[in-house]
VMD Tcl script that draws the C-alpha trace (Angstrom):
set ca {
  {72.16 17.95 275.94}
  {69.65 20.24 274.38}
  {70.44 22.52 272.00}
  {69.02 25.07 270.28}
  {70.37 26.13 266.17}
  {69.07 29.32 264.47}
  {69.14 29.70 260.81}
  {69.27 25.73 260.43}
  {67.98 25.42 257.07}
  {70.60 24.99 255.30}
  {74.90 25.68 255.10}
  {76.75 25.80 258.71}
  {73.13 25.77 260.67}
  {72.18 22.62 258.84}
  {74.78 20.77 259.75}
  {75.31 21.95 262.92}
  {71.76 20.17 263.90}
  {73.14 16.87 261.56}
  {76.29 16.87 264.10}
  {74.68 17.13 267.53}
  {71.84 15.46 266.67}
  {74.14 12.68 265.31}
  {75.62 12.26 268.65}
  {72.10 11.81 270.48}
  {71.61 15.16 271.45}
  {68.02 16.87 271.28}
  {68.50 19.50 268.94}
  {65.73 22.66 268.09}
  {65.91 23.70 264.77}
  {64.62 26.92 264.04}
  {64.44 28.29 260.73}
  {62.27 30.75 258.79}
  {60.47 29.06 256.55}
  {60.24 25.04 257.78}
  {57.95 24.59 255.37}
  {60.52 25.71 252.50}
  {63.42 23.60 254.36}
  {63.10 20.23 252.59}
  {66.71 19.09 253.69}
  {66.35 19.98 257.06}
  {62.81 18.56 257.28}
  {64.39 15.60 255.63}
  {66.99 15.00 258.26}
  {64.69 15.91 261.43}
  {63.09 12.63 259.60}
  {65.84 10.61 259.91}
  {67.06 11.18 263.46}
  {64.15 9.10 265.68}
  {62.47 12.26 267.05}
  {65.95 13.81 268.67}
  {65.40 16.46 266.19}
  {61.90 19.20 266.37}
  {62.16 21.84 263.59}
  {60.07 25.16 264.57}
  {59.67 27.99 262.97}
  {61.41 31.20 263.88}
  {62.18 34.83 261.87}
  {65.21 36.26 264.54}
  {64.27 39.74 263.44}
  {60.73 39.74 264.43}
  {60.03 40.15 268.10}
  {56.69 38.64 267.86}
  {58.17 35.54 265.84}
  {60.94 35.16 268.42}
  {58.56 34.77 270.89}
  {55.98 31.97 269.61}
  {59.27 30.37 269.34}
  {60.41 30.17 272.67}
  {56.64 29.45 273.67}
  {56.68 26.79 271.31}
  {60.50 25.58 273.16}
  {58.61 25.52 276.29}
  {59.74 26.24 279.76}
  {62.07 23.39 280.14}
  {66.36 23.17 280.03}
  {68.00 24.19 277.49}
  {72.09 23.82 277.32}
  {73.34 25.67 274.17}
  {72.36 27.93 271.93}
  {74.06 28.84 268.96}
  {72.69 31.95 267.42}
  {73.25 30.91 263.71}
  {70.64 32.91 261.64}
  {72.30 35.56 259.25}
  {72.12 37.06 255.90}
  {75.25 38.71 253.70}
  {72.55 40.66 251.49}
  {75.22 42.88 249.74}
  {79.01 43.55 249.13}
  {78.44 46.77 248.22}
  {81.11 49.26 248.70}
  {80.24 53.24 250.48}
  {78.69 54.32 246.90}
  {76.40 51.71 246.56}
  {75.34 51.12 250.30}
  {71.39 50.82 250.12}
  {70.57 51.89 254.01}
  {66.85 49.85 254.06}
  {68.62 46.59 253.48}
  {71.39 47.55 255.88}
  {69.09 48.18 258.22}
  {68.02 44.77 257.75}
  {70.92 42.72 258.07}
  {71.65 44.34 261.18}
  {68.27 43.90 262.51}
  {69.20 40.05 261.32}
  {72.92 39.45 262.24}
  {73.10 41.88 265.65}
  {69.69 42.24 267.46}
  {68.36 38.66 266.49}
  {71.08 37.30 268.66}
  {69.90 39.20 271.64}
  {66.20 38.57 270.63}
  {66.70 35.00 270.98}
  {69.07 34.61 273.66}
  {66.83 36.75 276.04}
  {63.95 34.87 275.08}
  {65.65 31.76 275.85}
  {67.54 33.00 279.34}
  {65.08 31.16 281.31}
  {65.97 27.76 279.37}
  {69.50 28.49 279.79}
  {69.87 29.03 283.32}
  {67.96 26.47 283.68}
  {70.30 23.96 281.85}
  {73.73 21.96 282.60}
  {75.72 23.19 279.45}
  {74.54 27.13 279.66}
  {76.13 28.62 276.54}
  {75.31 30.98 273.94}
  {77.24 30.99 271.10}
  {76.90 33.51 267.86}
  {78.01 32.65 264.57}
  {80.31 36.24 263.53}
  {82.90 35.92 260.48}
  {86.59 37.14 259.72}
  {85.11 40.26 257.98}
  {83.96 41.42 261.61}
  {87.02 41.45 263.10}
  {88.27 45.11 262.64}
  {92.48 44.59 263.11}
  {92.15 42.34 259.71}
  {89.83 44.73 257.70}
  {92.56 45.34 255.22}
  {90.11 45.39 252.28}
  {87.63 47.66 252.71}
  {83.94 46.88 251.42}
  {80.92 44.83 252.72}
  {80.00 47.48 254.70}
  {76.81 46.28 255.89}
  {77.62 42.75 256.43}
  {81.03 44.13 258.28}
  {79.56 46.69 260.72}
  {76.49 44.08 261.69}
  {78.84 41.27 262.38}
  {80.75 43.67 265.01}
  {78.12 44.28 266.33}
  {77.57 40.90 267.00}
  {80.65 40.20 268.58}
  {80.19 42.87 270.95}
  {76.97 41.47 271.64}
  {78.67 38.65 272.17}
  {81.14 39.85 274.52}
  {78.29 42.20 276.58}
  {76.23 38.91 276.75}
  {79.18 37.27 278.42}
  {79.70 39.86 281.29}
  {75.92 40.79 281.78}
  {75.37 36.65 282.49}
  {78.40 35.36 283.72}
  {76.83 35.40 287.22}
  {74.03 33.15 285.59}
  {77.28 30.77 285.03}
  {76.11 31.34 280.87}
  {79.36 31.61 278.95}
  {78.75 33.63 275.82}
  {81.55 33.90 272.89}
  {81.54 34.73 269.20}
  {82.77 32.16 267.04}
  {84.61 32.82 263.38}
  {83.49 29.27 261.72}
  {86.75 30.62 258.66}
  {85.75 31.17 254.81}
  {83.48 28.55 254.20}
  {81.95 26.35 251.00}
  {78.53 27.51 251.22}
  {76.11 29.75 249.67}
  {77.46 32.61 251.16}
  {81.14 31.20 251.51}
  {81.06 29.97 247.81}
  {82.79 27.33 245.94}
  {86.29 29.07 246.48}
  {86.56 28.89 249.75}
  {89.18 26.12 251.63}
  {87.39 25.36 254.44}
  {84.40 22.32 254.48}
  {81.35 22.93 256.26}
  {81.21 19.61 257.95}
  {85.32 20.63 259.07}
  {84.07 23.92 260.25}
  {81.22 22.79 262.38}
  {82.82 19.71 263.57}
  {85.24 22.68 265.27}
  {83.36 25.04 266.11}
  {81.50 22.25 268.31}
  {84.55 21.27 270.11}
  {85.05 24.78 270.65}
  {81.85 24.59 272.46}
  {81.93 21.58 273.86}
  {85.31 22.52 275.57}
  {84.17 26.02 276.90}
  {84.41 27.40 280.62}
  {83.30 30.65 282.30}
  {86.86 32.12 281.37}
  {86.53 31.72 277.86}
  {83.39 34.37 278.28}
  {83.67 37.00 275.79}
  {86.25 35.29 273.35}
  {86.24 35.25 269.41}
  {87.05 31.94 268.84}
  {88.11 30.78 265.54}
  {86.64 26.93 264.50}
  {90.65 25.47 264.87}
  {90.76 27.03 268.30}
  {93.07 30.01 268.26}
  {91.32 33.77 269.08}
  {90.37 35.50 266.23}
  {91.38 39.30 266.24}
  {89.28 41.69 267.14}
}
mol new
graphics top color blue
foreach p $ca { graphics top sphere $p radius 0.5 }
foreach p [lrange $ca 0 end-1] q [lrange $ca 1 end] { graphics top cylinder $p $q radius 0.2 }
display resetview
């Protein structure tokens, strides 16, 4: 298969392309800055040419599209709309609008930016599936807490992306979901969290390995069961 990984530089994007492309798949990984991205330039080293690293900003509309030039016109099975930023935790007093602004123009429209640049590619492939990295803090039954409000309300956003994506190109045969890939150790996760990233991805790929046109619009959690909504 072919697939495609946003935000692949580093944490749950990184290894995402070290899983598939472990397996044999082709795997495009786009990322901001390549040039910055020693690990992941280091692994697309390492895998015999099954991995091409290109460079891609999801919330620029001109970037977005000298990347899907630069994917070219051929198949393309998956494509897991990874790229994201947490900028801050600020609660309502401290909410700076600019940057909110920002990570929704990130987390919610780059999404759609790449998945409609890539529709072609995608109905053009075997696997056709888009699937968008969300979190636990999007799902509005749990919010319990309060806070994040930026990161929260973008993330959402996503998911109903997500699930809009899934009606608007189920006749394409595209299944769309959101996945929750659980409180991570990464950057963002940090080093309190429970879950690995390498136990997270390696779910979230069966996930998507094991999805069907019924599953379109789903929040899937990495062990399998729906996340809340």
């Amino acid at each position: 298969m072919k697939i495609v990984v946003t935000g692949s530089n580093r944490g749950l994007g990184l290894e995402f392309v070290r899983q598939y492309a472990a397996r044999g798949d082709e795997v495009v990984a786009a990322c901001r800055m390549p040039d910055e991205a020693a690990a992941l330039r280091d692994l697309a080293g390492s895998t015999a040419g099954r991995v091409t690293v290109l460079r891609c900003d999801v919330a620029d509309d001109a970037s977005v599209a000298a990347f899907a030039a630069a994917v070219g016109a051929g198949a393309v099975d998956v494509v897991i709309n990874n790229a994201g930023v947490a900028g801050s935790w600020a609660g309502l007093a401290d909410v700076d609008m600019e940057l909110a602004l920002r990570i929704y123009s990130v987390n919610a429209l780059g999404p759609l930016r790449v998945t409609r640049a890539l529709l072609g590619n995608l109905r053009k492939g075997s696997g056709k599936r888009v699937a968008s990295v969300s979190s636990g803090l999007a799902s509005i039954a749990d919010n319990t807490s309060g806070g994040a409000y930026a990161y929260r309300l973008s993330k959402a956003a996503l998911n109903m992306a997500a699930k809009t994506l899934a009606a608007d190109l189920a006749s394409d045969g595209i299944v769309s979901v959101a996945l929750n890939p659980g409180w991570v150790k990464t950057d963002m996760g940090g080093a309190n969290a429970p879950t690995a990233i390498v136990d997270s991805v390696r779910g979230m790929v069966g996930r998507i390995d094991a999805l069907t046109l019924a599953d379109g619009g789903r929040f899937v959690h990495w062990s399998g069961a729906d996340s809340a909504w």
